[in-house]
C-alpha positions in Angstrom: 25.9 22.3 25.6 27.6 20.7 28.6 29.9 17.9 27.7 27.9 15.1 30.1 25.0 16.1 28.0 26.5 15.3 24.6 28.2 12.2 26.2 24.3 11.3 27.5 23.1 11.7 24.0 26.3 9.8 22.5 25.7 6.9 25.2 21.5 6.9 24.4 22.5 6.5 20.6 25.1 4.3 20.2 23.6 1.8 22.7 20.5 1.8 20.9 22.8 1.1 17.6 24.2 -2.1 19.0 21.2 -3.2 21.0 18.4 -2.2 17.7 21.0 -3.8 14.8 20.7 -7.6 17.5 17.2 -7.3 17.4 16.6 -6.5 14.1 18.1 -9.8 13.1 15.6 -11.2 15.2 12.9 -9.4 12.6 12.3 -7.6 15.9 10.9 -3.8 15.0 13.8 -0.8 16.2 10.8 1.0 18.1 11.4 -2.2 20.7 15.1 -2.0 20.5 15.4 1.9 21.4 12.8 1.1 24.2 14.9 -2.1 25.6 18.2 0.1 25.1 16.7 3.1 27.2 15.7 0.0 29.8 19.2 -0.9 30.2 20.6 1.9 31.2 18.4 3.9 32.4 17.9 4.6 36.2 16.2 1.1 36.6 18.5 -0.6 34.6 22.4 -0.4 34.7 22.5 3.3 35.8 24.4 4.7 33.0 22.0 7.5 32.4 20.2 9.0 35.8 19.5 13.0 34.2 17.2 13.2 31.6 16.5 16.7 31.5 18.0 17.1 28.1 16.4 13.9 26.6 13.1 14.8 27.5 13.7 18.4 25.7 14.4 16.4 22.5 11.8 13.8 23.2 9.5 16.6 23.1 10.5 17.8 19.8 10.5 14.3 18.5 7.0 14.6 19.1 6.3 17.7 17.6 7.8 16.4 14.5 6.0 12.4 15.2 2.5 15.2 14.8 3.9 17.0 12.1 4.5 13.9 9.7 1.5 12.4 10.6 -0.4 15.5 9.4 1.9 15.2 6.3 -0.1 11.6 5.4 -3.4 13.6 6.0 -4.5 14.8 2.9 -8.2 14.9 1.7 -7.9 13.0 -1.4 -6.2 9.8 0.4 -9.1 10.3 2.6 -11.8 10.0 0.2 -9.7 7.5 -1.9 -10.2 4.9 1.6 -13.4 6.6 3.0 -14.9 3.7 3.3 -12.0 2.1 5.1 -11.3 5.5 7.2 -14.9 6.6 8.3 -16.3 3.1 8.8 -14.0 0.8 9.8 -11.8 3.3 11.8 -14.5 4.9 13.8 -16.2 1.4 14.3 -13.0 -0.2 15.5 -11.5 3.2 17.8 -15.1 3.0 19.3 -15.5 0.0 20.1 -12.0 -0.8 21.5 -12.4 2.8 23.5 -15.8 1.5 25.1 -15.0 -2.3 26.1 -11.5 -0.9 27.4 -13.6 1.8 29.3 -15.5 -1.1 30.8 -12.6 -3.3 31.6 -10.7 -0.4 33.2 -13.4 0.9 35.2 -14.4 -3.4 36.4 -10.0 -3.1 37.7 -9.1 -0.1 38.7 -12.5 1.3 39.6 -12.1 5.0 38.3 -13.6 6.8 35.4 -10.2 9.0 34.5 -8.2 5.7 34.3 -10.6 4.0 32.7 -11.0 5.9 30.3 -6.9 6.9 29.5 -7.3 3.2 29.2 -9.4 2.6 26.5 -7.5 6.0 24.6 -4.6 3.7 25.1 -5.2 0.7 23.6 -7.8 2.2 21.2 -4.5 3.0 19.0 -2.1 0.6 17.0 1.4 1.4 15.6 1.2 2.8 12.6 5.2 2.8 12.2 5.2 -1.2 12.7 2.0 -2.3 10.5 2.5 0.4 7.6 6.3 -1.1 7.6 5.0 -4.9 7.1 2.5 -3.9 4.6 4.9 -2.1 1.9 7.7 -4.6 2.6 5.4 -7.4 1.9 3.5 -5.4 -1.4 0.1 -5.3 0.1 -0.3 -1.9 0.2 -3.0 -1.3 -2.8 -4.3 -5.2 -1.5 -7.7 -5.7 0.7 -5.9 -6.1 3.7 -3.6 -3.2 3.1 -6.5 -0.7 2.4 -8.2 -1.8 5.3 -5.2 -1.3 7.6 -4.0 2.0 6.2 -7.5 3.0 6.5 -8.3 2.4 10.3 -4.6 3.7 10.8 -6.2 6.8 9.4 -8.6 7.3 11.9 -6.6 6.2 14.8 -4.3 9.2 13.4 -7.3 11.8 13.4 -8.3 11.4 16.4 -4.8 12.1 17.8 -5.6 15.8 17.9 -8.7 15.5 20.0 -7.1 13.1 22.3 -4.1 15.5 22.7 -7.0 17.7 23.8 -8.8 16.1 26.4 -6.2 14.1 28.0 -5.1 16.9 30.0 -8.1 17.7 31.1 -8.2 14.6 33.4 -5.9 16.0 35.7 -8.6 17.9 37.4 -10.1 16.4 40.4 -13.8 16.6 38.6 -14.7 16.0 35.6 -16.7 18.2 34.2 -18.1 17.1 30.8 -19.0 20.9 30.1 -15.4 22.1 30.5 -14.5 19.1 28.2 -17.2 20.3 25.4 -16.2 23.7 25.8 -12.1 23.5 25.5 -12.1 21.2 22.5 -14.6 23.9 20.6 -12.1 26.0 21.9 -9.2 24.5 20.4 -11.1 23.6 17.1 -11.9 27.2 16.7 -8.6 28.3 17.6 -6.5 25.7 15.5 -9.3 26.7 12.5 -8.1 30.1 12.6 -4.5 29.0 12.5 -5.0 26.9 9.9 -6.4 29.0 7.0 -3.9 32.1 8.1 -1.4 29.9 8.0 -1.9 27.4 5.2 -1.6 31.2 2.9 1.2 32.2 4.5 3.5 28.5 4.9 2.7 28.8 1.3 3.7 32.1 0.4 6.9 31.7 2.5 8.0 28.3 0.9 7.1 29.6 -2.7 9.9 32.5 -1.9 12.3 30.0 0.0 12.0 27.1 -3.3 13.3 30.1 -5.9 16.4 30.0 -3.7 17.3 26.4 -4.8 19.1 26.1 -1.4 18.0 22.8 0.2 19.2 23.3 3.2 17.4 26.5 3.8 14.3 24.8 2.6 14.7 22.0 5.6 14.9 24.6 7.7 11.8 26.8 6.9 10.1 23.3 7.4 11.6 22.3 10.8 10.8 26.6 11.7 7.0 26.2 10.4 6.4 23.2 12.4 7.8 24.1 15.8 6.6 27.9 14.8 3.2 26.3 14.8 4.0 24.4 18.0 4.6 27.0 20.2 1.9 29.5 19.1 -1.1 27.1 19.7 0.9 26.2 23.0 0.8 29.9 23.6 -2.7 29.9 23.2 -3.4 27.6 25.7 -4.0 24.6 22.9 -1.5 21.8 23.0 1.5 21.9 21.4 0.5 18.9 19.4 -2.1 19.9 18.3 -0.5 22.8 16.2 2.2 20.5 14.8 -0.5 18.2 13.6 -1.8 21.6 11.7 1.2 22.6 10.0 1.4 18.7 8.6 -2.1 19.1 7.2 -1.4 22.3 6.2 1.3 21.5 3.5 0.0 18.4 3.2 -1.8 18.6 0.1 0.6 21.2 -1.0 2.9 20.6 -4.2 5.7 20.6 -1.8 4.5 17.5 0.1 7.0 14.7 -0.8 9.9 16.6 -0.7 9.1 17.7 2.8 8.4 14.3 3.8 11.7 12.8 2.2 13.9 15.9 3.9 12.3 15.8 7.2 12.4 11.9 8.0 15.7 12.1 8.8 14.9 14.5 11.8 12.0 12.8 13.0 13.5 8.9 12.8 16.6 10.5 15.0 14.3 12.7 17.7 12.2 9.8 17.9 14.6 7.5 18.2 15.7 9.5 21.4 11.9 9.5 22.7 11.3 6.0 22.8 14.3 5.5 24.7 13.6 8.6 27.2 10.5 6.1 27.8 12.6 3.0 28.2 14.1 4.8 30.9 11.3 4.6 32.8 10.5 1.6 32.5 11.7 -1.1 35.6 12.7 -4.8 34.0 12.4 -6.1 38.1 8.5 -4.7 37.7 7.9 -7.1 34.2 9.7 -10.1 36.1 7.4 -9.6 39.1 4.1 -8.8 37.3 4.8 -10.9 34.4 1.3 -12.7 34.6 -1.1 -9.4 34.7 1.3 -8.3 31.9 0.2 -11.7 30.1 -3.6 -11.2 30.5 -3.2 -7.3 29.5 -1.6 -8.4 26.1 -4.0 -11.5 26.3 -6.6 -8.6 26.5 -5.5 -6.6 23.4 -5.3 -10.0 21.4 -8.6 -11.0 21.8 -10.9 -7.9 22.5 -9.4 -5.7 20.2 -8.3 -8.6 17.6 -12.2 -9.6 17.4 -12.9 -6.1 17.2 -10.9 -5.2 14.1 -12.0 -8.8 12.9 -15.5 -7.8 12.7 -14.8 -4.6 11.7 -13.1 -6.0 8.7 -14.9 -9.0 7.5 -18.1 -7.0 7.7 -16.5 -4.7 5.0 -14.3 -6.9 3.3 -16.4 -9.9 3.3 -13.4 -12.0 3.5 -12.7 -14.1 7.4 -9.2 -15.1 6.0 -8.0 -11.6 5.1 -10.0 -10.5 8.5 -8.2 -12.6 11.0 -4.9 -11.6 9.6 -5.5 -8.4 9.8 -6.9 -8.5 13.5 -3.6 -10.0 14.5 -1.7 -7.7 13.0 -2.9 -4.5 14.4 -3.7 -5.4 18.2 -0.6 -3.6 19.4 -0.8 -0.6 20.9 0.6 2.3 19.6 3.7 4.7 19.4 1.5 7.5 20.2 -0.2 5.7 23.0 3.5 6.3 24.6 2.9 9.9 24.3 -0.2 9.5 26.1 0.9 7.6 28.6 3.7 9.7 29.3 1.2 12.8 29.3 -1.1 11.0 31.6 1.5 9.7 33.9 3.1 13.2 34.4 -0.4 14.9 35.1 -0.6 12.0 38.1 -3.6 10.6 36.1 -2.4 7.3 36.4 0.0 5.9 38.9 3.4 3.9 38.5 1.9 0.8 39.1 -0.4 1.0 35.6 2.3 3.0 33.9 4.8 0.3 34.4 1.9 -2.5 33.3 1.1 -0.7 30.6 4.8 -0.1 28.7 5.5 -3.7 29.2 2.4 -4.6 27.8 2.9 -3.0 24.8 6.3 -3.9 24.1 5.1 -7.5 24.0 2.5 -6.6 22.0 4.6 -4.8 19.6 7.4 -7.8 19.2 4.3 -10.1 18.9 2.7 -8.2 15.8 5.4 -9.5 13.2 5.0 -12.8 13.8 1.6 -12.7 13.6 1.3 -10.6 10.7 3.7 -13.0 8.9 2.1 -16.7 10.5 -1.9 -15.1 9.9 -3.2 -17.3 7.2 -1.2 -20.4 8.7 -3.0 -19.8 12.2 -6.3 -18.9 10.4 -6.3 -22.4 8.8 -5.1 -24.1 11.3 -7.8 -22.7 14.1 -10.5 -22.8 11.1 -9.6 -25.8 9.5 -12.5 -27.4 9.8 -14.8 -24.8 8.2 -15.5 -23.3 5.2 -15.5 -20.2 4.2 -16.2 -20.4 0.4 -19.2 -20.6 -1.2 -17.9 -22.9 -4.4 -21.9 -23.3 -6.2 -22.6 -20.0 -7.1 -21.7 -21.2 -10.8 -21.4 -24.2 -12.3 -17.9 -25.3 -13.4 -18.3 -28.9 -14.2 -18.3 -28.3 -18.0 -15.4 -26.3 -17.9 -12.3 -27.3 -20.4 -9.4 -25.9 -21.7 -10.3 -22.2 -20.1 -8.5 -19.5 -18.4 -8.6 -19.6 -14.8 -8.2 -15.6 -12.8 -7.4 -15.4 -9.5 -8.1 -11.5 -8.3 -10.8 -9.5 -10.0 -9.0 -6.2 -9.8 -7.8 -4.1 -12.5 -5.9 -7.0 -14.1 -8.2 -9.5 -13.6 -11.1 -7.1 -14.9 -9.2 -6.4 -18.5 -8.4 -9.9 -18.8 -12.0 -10.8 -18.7 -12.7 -8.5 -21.3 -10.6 -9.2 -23.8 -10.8 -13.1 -23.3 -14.8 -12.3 -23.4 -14.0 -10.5 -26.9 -12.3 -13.5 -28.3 -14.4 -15.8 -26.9 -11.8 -17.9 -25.1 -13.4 -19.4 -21.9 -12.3 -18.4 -18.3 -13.6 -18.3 -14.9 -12.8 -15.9 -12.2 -12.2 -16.4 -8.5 -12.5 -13.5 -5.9 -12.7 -13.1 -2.2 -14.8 -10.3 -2.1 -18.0 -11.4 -2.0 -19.6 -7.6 -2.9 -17.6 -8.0 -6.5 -18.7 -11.7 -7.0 -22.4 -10.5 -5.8 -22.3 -7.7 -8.6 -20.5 -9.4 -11.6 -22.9 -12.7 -11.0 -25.7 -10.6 -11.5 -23.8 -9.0 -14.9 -23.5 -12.8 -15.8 -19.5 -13.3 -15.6 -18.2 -16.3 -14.4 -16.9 -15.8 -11.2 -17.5 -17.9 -7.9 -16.2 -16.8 -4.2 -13.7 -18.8 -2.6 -9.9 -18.9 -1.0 -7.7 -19.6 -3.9 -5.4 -21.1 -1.6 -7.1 -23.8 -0.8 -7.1 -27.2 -3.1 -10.8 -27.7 -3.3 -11.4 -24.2 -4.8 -8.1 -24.6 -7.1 -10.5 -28.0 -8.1 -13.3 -26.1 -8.0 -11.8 -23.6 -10.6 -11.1 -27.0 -13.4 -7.3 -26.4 -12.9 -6.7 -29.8 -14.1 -8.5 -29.3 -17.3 -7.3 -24.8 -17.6 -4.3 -24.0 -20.1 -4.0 -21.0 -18.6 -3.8 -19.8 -14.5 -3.5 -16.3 -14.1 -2.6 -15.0 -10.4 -3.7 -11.3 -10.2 -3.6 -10.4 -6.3 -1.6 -8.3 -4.3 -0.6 -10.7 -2.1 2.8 -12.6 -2.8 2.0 -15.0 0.3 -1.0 -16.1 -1.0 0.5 -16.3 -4.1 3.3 -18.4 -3.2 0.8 -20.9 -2.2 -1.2 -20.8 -5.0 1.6 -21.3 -7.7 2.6 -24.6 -5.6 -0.8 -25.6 -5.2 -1.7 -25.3 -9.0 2.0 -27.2 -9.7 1.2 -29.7 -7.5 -1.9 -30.5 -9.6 -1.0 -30.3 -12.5 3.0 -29.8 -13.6 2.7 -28.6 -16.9 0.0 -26.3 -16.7 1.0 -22.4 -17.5 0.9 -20.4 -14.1 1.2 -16.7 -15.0 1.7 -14.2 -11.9 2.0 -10.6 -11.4 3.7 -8.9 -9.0 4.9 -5.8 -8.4 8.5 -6.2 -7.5 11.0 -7.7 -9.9 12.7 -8.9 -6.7 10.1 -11.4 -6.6 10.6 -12.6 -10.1 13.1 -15.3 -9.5 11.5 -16.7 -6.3 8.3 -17.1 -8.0 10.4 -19.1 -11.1 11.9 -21.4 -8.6 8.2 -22.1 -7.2 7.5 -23.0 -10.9 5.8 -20.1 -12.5 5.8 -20.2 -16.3 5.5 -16.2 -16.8 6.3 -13.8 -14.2 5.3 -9.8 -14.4 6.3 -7.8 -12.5 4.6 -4.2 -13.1 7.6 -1.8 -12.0 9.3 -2.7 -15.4 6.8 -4.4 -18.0 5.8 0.0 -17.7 9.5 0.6 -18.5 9.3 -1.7 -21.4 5.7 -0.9 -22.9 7.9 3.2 -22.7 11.0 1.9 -24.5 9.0 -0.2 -26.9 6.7 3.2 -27.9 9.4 5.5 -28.1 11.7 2.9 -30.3 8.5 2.9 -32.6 8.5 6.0 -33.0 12.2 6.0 -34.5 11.1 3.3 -36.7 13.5 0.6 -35.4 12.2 -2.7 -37.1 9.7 -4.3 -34.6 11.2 -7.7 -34.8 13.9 -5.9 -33.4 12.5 -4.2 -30.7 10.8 -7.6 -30.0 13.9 -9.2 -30.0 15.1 -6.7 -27.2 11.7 -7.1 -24.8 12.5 -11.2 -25.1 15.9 -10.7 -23.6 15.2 -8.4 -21.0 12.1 -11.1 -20.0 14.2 -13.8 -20.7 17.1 -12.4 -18.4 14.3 -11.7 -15.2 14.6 -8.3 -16.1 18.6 -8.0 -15.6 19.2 -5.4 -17.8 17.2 -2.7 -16.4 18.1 -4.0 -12.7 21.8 -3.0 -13.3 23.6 0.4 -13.5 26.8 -0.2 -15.4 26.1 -2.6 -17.7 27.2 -2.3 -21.5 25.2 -4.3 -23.5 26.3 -5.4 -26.9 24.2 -3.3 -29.6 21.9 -5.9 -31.9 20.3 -3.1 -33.8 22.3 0.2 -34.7 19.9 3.3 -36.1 21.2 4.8 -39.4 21.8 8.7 -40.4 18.7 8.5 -41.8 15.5 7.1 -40.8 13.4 4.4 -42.4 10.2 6.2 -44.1 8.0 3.6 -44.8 5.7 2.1 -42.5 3.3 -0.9 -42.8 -0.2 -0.9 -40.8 -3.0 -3.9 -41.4 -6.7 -3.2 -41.3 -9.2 -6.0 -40.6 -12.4 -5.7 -42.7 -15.4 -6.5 -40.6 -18.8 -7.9 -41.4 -20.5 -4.9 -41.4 -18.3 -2.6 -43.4 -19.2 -0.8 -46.6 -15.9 -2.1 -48.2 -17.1 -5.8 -47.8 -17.7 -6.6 -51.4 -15.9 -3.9 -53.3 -12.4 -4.0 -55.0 -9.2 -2.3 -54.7 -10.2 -0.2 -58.0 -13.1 0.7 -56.1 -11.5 2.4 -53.1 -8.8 3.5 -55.4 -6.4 3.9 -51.9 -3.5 5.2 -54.0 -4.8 7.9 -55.9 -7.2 9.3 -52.6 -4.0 8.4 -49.9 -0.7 7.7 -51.6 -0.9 4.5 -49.8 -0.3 1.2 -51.4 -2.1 -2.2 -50.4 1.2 -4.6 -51.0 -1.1 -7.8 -49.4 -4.4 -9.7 -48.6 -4.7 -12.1 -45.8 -7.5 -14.5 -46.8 -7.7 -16.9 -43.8 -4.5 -18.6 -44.2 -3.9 -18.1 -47.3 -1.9 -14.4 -48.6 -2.5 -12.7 -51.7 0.7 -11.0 -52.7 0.3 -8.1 -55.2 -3.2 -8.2 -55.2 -4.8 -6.7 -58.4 -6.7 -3.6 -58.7 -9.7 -5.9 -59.5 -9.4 -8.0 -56.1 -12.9 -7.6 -54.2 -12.6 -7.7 -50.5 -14.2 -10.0 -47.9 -15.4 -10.4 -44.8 -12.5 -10.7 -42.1 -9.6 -10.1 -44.4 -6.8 -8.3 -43.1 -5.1 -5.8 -45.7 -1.3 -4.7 -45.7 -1.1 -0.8 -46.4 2.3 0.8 -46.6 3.4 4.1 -47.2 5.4 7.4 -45.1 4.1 8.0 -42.1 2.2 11.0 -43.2 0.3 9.0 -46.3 0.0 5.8 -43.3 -1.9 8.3 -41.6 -3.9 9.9 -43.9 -5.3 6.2 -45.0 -6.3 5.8 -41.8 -8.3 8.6 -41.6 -10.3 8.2 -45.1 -10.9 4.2 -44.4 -12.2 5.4 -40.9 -14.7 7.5 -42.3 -15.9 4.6 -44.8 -16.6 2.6 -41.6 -13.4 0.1 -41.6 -11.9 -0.6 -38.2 -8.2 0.0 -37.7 -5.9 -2.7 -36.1 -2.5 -1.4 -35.6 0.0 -3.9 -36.1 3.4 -5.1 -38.0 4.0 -6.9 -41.5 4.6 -10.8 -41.0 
């Protein structure tokens, strides 16, 4: 390689470096930064960089490997995990967008081929930007983070087709026959390539993982996916199309998320690289002199394709709060609408003029999508502050007292129910989703729809009269405000939350939350706490350790080199006896009958050391003690003779409670 071109490629990346690490304080995405950087110096811009023969050679591959990931996320069972999402709200929300974009583009520009590159253009969102908000923010298993993932899907499926017909435009006639006919062509022809080669990617990387040599491994990856490439290019299907197919091809593969984790890397870089080859093109004197049509086409996106993806939305999630959020988070257009328009524009399908409108549009669209993904529920009540969008009679709360209030009727909130339901401790539920409140009205639970986050519902709900508020959504925004709100009621109320991160822990303690969860370690502990069992470390002990860790928002397990002092130390032998309580229920045979009578010792080896009688204890008990209704009997013994007591009072119809001694 010549030395301009490295120096090229050592100018394109280190002035993206300084320019993306500026705007990223800003909370600015480094898609805009790499675009803004190739701006700047690019031919329109300072004139640092006027041959681009070698950028668009890796721009290409970046591409190829932009396909190749996204067939990666394609697998069948995250399909059918958000089919719903995927096959109904993506096709509703690519068609419609396509076909009022088609009709706007045709009303301007009076031609069919622009018209419709137009409404392929816009019918996409960024799927790098609006995935990247939902995990940072937690929302990814959340309502508004299936919905999103799921019409980011679609918009990803239908990247093959598009890849298709696109070029097809450049023909002076459109011929919808030709159309038809090359993309059964392709379909055919990727089909074939796809089942030869999901055996033989398979057999090759099977041979290439004995090795142990990762490096060889990236490579086969990198060699399958522009191997791919250039054969369906050679057989006159695009390029993309057969980079899409080796993704999908190993996607559901055991190899998947090692691939992913070695290859992102590549693709972040190559991409990096294409998004600037396109800021190249663009002309900053064109966005300062057509600043107003680049107003109303981002004016356009906001409100057709915002109300598009809000209907979409609210007419599967029932929910116009969650909606509108969502609508204003995934109006932008797309990375891979760049690739189209830079397809279309080289094919002389569309002319500077629109090329130019269009990448200014979208960059403003794209710096836009933060801030409204962040400011959504704020604007929602502000704009709908007036109306309602709760129905708050669909059970009546006014005798409620001294219950458990559940916010989220998810997993959480669904085994909460049933064990307060079991105990009979009184709770009410509250849920956006108007399907689940539908269904579990009908069951007869408690549950009424309504925003949480609003202080009518949180009255609604008898917060002033609960013990307990439980917050069980995967949303730490709305939680925030739902934690203040219920404090702001009522101060000494206990606000549990869960959340998934224990980063959150101590910003949700500030906010005033009595009990905190946060899922990624209360699994480590419920592990620890098992396995310690199992080595017969005293449970007050083990208890002891879980309160600290709680106590300490989860420090211990947060930190590497830490060397906690030892409160417990485990002997050269272990402790054999164990101790195991067993309630005795009002329908079981040993209701009635003494000690003598069972005879546990002489049919388990077992010993019954205690009687809990209400609350009083009956230590020692004699062999003539008769047994009563909800008594609770100590049994201790080895493991083995625990066990085996277990097994004979099970067959004489007693119920075993594990537990400890007290």
């Amino acid at each position: 390689m010549h030395n301009e071109s490295i120096l090229m490629i050592l100018i394109f990346l280190g002035s993206s470096v300084v320019i993306t690490y500026f705007l990223t304080k800003l909370k600015i995405h480094p898609i805009i930064g790499f675009i803004i950087t190739g701006a700047f110096i690019g031919p329109n811009g300072f004139k640092i960089v006027s041959d681009s023969t070698t950028v668009e050679t890796i721009s290409e591959i970046g591409v190829i490997l932009l396909l190749f990931t996204l067939g990666l996320e394609f697998s069948i069972e995250k399909l059918m995990r958000l089919k719903k999402y995927v096959f109904v709200g993506g096709l509703y929300q690519v068609t419609g967008t396509f076909i009022l974009f088609c009709l706007l583009g045709y009303f301007f520009f009076n031609s069919l081929k622009v018209s419709v590159i137009l409404g392929i253009l816009t019918a996409l969102s960024s799927t790098a930007i609006v995935l990247k908000l939902i995990s940072e923010k937690g929302l990814v298993d959340s309502p508004l983070g299936k919905m999103g993932i799921g019409i980011l899907l679609f918009q990803d499926i239908m990247v093959v087709p598009i890849m298709i017909i696109v070029p097809l435009f450049a023909s002076k006639e459109i011929v919808f026959v030709d159309i038809l006919l090359k993309v059964f062509k392709s379909f055919f022809i990727g089909g074939v390539v796809f089942f030869v080669s999901k055996y033989a990617t398979n057999f090759i990387l099977s041979k290439v993982v004995k090795l142990r040599v990762r490096e060889i491994f990236i490579l086969s990856i990198i060699v399958i996916s522009l191997g791919m490439a250039y054969l369906t290019g050679s057989l006159g299907i695009s390029m993309s199309m057969g980079a899409f197919l080796a993704g999908v091809v190993l996607a559901d593969s055991i190899y998947t998320h090692q691939i992913i984790a070695d290859i992102q890397p590549f693709k972040d870089s190559f991409l990096a690289v294409f998004f600037i080859s396109i800021g190249l093109l663009t002309d900053p004197l064109f966005i300062i002199k057509n600043f107003q049509s680049i107003l109303i086409f981002v004016a356009s996106l906001i409100i057709i394709k915002g109300l598009i993806i809000f209907f979409v939305s609210n007419g599967i999630l029932k929910s116009p709060k969650v909606s509108f959020r969502l609508a204003i988070s995934l109006f932008q257009v797309g990375e891979f609408s760049f690739v189209v328009a830079a397809l279309s524009y080289s094919l002389k399908i569309i002319d500077e003029h629109f090329y130019q409108l269009f990448l200014a549009g979208s960059v403003f669209s794209m710096i836009l999508t933060p801030f409204g993904f962040k400011y959504g529920y704020k604007l929602y009540d502000i704009i709908f502050r007036k109306t309602k969008d709760v129905n708050i009679k669909e059970y009546d709360t006014d005798d409620l007292k001294d219950h458990v209030v559940i916010i989220g009727y998810g997993l959480n909130g669904r085994n909460l129910s049933h064990v307060l339901k079991e105990t009979d401790i009184r709770y009410i539920i509250c849920e956006m989703n108007i399907n689940t409140v539908r269904e579990m009205a009908k069951k007869g639970e408690p549950i009424i729809f309504g925003d949480a986050t609003k202080e009518e519902i949180l009255h609604v709900l008898g917060v002033e009269k609960a013990r307990v508020v439980v917050i069980a959504i995967s949303d730490p925004e709305a939680t925030k405000r739902i934690v203040k709100l219920t404090k702001n009621i009522r101060e000494d109320i206990c606000v549990l939350v869960r959340t998934r991160y224990v980063a959150e822990v101590e910003m949700f303690r500030r906010l005033g939350a009595d009990e905190i969860i946060p899922e990624e370690f209360e699994t480590s502990i419920e592990i620890f706490s098992r396995v310690l069992m199992r080595y017969n470390v005293p449970v007050n002990i083990i208890h002891l350790l879980v309160n600290k860790i709680r106590e300490n928002n989860y420090e211990s397990l947060r930190t590497i080199d830490i060397q906690p002092k030892k409160i417990y130390s485990k002997g050269s032998e272990d402790i054999l006896i164990n101790v195991v309580t067993y309630k005795i229920l009002p329908e079981s045979e040993l209701v009635s009958k003494s000690l003598k009578d069972i005879d546990l010792r002489k049919n388990t080896g077992a010993s019954v050391i205690a009687i809990k009688r209400g609350e009083t204890v009956i230590q020692s008990p004699t062999a003539e003690e008769k047994l009563q209704s909800g008594d609770i009997i100590y049994i201790t013994g080895t493991k083995e003779v625990v066990d085996g007591a277990v097994e004979f009072l099970n067959r004489i119809n007693i119920e075993y409670i594990n537990g400890s001694a007290t």
